[in-house]
RODO-2510 file (C-alpha; in nm, 4 decimals, decimal comma):
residues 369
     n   res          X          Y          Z
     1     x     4,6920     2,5099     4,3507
     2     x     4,4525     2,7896     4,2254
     3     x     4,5138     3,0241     3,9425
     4     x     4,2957     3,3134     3,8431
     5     x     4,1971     3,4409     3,5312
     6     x     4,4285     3,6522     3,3592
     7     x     4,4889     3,7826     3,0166
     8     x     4,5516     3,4640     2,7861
     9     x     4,9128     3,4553     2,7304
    10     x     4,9755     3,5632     3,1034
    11     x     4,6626     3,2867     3,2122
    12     x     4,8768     3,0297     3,0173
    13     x     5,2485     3,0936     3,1112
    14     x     5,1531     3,0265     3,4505
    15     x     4,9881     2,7254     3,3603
    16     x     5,3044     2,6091     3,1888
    17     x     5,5314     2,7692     3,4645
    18     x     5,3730     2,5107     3,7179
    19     x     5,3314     2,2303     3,5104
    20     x     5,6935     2,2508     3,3438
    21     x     5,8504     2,1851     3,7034
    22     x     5,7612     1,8364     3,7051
    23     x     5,6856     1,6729     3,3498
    24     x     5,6841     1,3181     3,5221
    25     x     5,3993     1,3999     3,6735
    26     x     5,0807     1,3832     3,5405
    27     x     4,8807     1,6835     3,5785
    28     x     4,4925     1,6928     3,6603
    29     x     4,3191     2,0648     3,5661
    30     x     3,9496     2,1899     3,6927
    31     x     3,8117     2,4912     3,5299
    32     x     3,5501     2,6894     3,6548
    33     x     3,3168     2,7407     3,3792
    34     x     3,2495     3,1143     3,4478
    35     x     3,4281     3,3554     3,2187
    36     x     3,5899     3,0368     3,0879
    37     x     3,9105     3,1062     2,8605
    38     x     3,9869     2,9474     2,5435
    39     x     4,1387     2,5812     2,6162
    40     x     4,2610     2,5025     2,2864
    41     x     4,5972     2,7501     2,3266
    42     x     4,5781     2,5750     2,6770
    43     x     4,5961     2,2521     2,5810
    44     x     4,8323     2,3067     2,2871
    45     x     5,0752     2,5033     2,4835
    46     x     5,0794     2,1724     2,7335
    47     x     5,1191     1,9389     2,4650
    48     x     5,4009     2,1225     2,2780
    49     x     5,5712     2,0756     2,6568
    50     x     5,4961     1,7246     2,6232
    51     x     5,2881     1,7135     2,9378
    52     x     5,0128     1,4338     3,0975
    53     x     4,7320     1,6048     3,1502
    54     x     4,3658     1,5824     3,1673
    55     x     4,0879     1,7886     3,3154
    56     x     3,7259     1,9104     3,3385
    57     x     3,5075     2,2099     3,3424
    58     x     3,2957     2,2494     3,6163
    59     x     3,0226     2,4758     3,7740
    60     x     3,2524     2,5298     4,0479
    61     x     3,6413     2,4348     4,1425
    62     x     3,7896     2,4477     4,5440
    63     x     4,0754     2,5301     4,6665
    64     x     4,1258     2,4707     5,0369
    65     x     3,8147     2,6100     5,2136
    66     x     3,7240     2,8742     4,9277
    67     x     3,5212     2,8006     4,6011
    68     x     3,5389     2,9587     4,2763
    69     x     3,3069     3,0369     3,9811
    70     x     3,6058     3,1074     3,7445
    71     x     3,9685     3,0226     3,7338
    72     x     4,1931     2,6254     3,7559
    73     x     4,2873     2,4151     3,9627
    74     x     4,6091     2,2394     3,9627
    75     x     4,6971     1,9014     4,1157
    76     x     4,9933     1,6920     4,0079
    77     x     4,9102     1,3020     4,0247
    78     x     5,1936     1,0515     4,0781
    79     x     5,4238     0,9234     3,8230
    80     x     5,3307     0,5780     3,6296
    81     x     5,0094     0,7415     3,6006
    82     x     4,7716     0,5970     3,3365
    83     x     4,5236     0,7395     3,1597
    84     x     4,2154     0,5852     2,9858
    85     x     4,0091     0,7665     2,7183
    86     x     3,6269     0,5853     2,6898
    87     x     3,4225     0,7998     2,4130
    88     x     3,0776     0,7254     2,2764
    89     x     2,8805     0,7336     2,6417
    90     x     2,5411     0,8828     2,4548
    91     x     2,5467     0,5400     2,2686
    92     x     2,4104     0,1997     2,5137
    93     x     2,6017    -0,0110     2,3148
    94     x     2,9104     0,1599     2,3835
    95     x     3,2553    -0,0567     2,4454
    96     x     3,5762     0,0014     2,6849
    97     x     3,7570    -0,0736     2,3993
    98     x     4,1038    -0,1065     2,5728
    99     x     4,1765    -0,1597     2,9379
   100     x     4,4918    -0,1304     3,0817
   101     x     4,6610    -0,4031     3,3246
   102     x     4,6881    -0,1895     3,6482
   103     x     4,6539    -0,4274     3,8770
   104     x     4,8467    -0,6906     3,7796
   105     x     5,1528    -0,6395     4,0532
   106     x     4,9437    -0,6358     4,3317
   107     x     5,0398    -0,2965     4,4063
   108     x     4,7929    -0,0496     4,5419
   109     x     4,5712     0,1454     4,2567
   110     x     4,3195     0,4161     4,2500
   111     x     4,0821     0,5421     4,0440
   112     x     3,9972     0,8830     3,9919
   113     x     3,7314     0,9326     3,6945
   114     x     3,5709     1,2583     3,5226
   115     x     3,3277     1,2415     3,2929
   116     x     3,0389     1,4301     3,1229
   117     x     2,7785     1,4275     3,3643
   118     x     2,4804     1,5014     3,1678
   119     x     2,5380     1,2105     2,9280
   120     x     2,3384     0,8803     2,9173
   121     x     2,4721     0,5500     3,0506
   122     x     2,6767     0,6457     3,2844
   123     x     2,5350     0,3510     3,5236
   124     x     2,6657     0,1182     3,2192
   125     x     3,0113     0,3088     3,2047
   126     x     3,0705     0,2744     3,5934
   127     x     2,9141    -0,1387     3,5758
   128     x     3,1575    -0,1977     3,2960
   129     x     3,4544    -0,0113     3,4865
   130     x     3,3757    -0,1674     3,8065
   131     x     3,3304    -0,5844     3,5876
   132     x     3,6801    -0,4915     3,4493
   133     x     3,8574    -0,4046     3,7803
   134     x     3,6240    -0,5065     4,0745
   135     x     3,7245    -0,3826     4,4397
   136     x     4,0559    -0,4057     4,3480
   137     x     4,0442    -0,0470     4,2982
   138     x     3,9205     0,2362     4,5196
   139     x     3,6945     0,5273     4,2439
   140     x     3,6709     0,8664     4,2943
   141     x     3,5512     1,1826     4,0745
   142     x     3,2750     1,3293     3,9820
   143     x     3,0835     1,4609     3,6498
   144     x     3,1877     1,8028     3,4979
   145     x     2,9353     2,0276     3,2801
   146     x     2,7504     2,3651     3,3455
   147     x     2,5288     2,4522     3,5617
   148     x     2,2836     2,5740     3,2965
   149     x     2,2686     2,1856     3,2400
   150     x     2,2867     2,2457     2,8721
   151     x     2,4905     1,9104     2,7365
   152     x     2,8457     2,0865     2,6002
   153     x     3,2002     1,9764     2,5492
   154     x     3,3590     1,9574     2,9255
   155     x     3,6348     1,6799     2,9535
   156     x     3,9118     1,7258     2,7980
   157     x     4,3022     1,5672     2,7427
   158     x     4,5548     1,6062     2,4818
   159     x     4,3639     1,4888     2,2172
   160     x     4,0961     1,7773     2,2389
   161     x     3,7463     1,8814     2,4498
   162     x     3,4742     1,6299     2,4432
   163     x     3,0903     1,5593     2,5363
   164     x     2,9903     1,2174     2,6360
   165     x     3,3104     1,0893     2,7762
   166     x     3,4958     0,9304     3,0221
   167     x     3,8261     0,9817     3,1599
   168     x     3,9760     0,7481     3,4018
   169     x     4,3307     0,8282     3,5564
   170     x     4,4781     0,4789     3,7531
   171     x     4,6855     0,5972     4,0274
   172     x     4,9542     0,3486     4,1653
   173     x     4,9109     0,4496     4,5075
   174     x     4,6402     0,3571     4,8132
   175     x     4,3892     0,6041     4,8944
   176     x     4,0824     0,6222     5,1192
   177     x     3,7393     0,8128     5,0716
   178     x     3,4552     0,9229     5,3050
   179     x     3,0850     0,9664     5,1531
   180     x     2,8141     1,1071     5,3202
   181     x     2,5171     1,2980     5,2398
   182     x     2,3222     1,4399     5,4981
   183     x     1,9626     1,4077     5,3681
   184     x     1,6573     1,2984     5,5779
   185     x     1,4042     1,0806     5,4711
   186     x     1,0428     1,2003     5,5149
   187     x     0,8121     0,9322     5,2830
   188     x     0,9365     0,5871     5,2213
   189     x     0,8478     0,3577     5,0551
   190     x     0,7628     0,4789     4,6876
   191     x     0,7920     0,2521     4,4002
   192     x     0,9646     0,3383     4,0517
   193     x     0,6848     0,1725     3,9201
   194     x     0,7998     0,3490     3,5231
   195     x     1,1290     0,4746     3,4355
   196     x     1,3793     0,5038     3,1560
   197     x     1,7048     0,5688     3,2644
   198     x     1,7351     0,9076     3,4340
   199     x     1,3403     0,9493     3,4082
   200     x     1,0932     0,8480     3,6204
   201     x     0,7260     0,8834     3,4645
   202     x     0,5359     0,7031     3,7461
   203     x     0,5371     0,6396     4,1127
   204     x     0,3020     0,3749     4,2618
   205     x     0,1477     0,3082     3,8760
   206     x     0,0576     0,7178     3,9514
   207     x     0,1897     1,0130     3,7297
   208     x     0,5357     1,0637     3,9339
   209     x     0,4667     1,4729     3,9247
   210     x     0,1550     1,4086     4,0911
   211     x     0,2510     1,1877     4,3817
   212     x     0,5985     1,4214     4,4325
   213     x     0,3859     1,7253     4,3835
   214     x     0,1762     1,6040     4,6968
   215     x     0,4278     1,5109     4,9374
   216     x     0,6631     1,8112     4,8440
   217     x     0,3770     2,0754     4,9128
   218     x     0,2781     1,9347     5,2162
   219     x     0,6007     1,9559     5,3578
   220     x     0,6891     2,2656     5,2580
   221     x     0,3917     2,4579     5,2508
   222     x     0,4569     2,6004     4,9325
   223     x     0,3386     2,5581     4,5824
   224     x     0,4687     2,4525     4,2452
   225     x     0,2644     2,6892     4,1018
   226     x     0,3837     3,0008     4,2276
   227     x     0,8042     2,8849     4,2192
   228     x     1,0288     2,7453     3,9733
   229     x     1,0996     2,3669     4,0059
   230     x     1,3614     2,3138     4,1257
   231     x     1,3353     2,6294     4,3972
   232     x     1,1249     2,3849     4,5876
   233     x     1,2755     2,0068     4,4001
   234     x     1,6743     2,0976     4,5286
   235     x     1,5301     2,0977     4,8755
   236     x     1,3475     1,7298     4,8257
   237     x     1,5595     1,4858     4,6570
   238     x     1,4759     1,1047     4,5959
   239     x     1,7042     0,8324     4,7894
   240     x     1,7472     0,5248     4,5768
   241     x     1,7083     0,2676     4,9242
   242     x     2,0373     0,0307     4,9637
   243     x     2,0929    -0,2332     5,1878
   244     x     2,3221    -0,1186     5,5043
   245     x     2,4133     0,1935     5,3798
   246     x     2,3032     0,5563     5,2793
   247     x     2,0472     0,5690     5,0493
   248     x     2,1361     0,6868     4,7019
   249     x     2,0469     1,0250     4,6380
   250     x     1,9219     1,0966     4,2962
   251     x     1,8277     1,4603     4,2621
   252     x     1,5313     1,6006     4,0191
   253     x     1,5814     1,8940     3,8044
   254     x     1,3225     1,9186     3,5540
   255     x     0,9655     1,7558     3,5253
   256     x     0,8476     1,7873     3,1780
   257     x     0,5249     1,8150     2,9657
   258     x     0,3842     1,4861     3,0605
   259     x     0,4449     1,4797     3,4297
   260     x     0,7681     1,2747     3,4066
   261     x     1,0734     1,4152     3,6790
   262     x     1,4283     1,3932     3,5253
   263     x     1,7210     1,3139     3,7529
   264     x     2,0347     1,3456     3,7355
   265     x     2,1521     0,9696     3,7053
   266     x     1,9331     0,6617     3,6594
   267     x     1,6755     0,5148     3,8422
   268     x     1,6267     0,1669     3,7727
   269     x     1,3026     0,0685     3,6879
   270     x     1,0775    -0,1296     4,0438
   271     x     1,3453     0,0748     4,2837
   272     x     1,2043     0,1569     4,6279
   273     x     1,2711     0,5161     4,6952
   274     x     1,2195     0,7774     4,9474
   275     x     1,1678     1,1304     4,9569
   276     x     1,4169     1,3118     5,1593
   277     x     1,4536     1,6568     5,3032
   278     x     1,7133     1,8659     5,3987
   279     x     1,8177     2,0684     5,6680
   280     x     2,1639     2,2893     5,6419
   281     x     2,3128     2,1677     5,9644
   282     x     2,2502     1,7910     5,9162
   283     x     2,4275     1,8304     5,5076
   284     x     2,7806     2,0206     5,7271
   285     x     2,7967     1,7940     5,9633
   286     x     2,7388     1,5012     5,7278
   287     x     3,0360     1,6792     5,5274
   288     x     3,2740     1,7279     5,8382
   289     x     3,1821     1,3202     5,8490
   290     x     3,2843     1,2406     5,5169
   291     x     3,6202     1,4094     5,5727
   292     x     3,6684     1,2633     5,9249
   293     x     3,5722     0,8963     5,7776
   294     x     3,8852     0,9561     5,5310
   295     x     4,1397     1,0343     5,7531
   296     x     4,0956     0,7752     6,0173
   297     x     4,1302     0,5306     5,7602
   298     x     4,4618     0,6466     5,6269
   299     x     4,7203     0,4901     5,7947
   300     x     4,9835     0,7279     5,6191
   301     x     5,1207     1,0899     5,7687
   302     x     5,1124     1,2468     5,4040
   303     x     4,8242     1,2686     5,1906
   304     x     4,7131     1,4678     4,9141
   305     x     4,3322     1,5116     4,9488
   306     x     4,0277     1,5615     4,6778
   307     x     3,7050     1,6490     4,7236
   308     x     3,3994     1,6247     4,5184
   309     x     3,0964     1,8313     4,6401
   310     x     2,7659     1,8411     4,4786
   311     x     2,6787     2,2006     4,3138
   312     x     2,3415     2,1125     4,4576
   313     x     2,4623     2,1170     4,7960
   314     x     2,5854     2,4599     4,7229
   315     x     2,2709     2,5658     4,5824
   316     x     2,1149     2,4363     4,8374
   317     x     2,3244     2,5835     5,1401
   318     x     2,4058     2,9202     5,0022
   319     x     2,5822     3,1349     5,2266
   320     x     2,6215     2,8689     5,4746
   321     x     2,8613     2,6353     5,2205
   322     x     3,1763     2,8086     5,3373
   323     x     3,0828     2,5888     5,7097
   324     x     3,1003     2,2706     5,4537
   325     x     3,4203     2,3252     5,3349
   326     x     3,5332     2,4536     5,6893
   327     x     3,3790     2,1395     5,8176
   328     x     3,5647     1,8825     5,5184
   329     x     3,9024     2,1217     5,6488
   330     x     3,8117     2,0232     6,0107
   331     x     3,7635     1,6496     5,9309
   332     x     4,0845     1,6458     5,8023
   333     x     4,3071     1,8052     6,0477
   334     x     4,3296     2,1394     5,8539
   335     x     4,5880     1,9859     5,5240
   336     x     4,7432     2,2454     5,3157
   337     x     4,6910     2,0590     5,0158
   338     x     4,3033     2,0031     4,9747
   339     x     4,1415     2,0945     4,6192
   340     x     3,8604     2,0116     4,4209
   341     x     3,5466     2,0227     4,2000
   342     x     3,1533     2,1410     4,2345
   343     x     3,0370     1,8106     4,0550
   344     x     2,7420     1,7086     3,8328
   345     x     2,7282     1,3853     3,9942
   346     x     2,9827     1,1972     4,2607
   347     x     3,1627     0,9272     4,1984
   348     x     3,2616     0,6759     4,4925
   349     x     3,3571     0,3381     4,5671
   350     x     3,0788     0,2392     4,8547
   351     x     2,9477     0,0203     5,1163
   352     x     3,1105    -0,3132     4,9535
   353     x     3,3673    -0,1419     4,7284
   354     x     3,1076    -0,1234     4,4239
   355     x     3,1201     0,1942     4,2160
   356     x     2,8245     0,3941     4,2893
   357     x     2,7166     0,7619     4,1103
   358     x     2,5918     0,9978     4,3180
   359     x     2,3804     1,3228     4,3574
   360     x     2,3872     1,5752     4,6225
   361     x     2,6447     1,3684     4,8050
   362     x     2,9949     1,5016     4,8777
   363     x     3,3225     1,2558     4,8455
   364     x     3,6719     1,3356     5,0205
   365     x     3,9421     1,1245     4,8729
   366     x     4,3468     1,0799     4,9945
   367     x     4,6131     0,9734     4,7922
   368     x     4,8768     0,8716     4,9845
   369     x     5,2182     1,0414     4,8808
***
């Protein structure tokens, strides 16, 4: 459910006139981070209801096949709900200090995570998640920030609005997910030859600028010189290469003084990698895939759907995103209930059921009701 921006006590009495229909549920909120209001009325006016609730603010939210800059989403999660709080991400020594028994019936469980996606170790956050729980448990989400990709407070529960954090909501029911990206590969192999966690400072023992710098040109036809960055870099993302599946996308948004590019996620140091290109057709019809890929493997005739879409893809696409969403819509068989987030990262269960981050990658969850 979408609800636009209004004047703050009319914004939040129609937050609470939602929410206060069904306080055994637990209740998931996106913000838009444009004209963002003041959460901290918002989250005490939920609390003094005594609501579950958690959330994120993101560059973008969705609401069937329409995106927004500004305004929430709304999406009440089963009950039994559980929700895990896992601060401290900037630090690597970081611990999941406690981890609830969710899967100790046997019953079906989901996953659906937010966190900060411009903090460090998230690789380490979704390895310890997944050694905890295994493929016991199918993950969804995505990471919430700004688009200015300036690191700020964007996850947030009852407790407050955080930076570096995770939160993880277990969902006692089955759901299924479809992942695709879309993007081509055009020069394979490359070597990570030196990296440090979300930065990769060489390719082939070369400065990594240099050797991206080449291929990117001569593809394009156009110079570094004469655009910004990442005008040219959100057409020509890296694909971390994986056995039997999709390659992981990792997706460069700055190079800095010494040549190094930084990605959003980590790229572990000796990866093969490819350069990949995109072309708007081949990212909607990947999407319509995704969404198509989740629905034939539900077995159920209700479902509550989530999708989390790449604000690179939209960057990317432009005017031609509305066909994405049309296409996820499509995929699905047109639901009435499909909402979502423009993510800083994806978050999927893939290939074998490990836990994988994404970039420039769209996920389509279903939560059986």
């Amino acid at each position: 459910m979408y609800i636009e921006l209004t004047a703050a006590d009319q914004f939040i009495q129609q937050v609470l006139d939602v929410v206060t229909q069904d306080l055994s549920k637990t209740w998931l909120l996106m913000f838009g981070e444009k004209d963002l209001p003041a959460l901290p009325p918002v989250i005490e006016a939920l609390k003094q209801h005594q609501a579950k609730f958690f959330g994120g603010i993101f560059p973008g939210i969705i609401d069937q096949e329409q995106k927004y800059e500004s305004g929430l989403v709304l999406k009440a999660l089963p009950e039994d709900t559980v929700l895990l709080t896992v601060p401290g991400l900037e630090n690597a020594d970081f611990e999941i200090e406690v981890l609830p028994e969710v899967t100790q019936n046997n019953s079906p469980q989901s996953a659906l995570v937010l966190l900060d996606g411009l903090t460090a170790n998230v690789a380490t956050f979704l390895r310890k998640l997944y050694s905890a729980y295994g493929d016991t448990i199918n993950y969804m989400g995505g990471g919430a920030g700004s688009l200015t990709l300036q690191q700020q407070p964007c996850v947030f529960n009852q407790e407050g609005i955080f930076q570096d954090m995770a939160l993880v909501a277990f969902i006692p029911t089955k759901s299924t997910l479809g992942v695709k990206h879309g993007w081509q590969k055009i020069v394979e192999p490359i070597m990570a030859t030196g990296t440090d966690k979300n930065v990769i400072t060489e390719l082939n023992w070369d400065n990594a600028f240099d050797i991206y710098k080449d291929v990117v040109e001569a593809s394009s036809g156009q110079s570094f010189a004469q655009h910004d960055f990442f005008d040219l870099a959100k057409g020509y993302p890296f694909g971390i290469n994986k056995e039997g599946v999709e390659v992981i996308v990792r997706d460069p948004i700055t190079v800095n003084e010494k040549g190094a590019l930084v990605c959003v996620g980590e790229v572990p140091q000796n990866t093969s990698l490819a350069i990949l290109k995109g072309e708007k057709q081949h990212l909607i019809d990947a999407a319509g895939e995704a969404a198509l890929a989740c629905q034939r493997a539900s077995k159920a005739k209700d479902n509550d759907y989530l999708v989390f879409d790449c604000i690179s893809r939209v960057l990317f696409l432009e005017d031609d995103f509305g066909a994405e969403l049309h296409a996820v819509k499509e995929g699905l068989g047109h639901p009435e209930n499909l909402s979502g987030a423009l993510t800083l990262g994806e978050i999927s269960s893939y290939g074998e059921g490990y836990i994988e981050f994404f970039n420039k990658t769209i996920v389509v969850g279903s939560l059986e009701v």
